[in-house]
C-alpha positions as MATLAB code, in Angstrom:
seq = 'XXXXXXXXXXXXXXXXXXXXXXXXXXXXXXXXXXXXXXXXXXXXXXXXXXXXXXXXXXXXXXXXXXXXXX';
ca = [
      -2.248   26.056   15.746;
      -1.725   22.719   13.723;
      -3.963   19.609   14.500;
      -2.157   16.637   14.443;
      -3.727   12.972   14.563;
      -1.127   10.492   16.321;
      -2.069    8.212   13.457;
      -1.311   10.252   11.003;
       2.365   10.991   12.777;
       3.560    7.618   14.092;
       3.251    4.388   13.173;
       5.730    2.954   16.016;
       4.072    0.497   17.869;
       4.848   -0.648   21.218;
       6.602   -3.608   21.601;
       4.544   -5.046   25.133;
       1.016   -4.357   24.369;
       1.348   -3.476   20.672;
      -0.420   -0.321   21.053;
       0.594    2.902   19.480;
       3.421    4.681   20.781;
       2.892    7.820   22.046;
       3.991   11.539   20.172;
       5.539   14.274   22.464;
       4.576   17.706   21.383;
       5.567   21.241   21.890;
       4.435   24.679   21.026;
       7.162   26.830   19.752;
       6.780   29.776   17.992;
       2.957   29.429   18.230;
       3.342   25.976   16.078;
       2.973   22.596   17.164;
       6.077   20.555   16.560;
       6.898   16.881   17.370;
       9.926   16.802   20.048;
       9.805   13.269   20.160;
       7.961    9.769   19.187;
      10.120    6.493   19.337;
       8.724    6.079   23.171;
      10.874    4.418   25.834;
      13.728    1.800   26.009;
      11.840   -1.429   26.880;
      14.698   -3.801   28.238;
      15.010   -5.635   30.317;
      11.354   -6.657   29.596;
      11.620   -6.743   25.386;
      13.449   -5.424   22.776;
      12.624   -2.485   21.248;
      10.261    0.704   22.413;
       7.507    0.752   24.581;
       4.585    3.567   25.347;
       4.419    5.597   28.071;
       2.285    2.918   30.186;
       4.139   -0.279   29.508;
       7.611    1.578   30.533;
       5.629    2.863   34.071;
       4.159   -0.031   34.590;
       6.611   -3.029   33.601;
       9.720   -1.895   32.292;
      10.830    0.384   34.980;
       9.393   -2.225   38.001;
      11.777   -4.971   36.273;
      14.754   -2.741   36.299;
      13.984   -1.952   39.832;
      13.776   -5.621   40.626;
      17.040   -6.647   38.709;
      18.646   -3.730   41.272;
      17.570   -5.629   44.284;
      14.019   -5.827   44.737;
      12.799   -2.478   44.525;
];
């Protein structure tokens, strides 16, 4: 199976705490491929993509709030 470093792979950065965005990863065929790594929608709170821990933890409590004070 390939190694991959997520430095190596992605440069995207999250927009909120500027850290790196996270790579999804699959094995198919017995290879490791990249399904996905531009991360998460992060409006209302920014624009651009956030990581995996910025959209749990701020983006998706702000949408929840502009809904009605989830």
């Amino acid at each position: 199976m390939d190694e991959y470093k997520v430095s190596e792979i992605s440069q995207n950065k999250c927009v909120i705490c500027r850290g790196q965005i996270e790579v999804k990863t699959h094995v198919r065929n017995g290879r490791l491929e990249i399904y996905w790594d531009k991360g998460n929608n992060a409006q209302p709170v920014s624009e651009g993509q956030c990581c995996d821990v910025c959209n749990e933890s701020v983006v998706l409590p702000a949408r929840m709030a502009r809904l009605g004070g989830f």
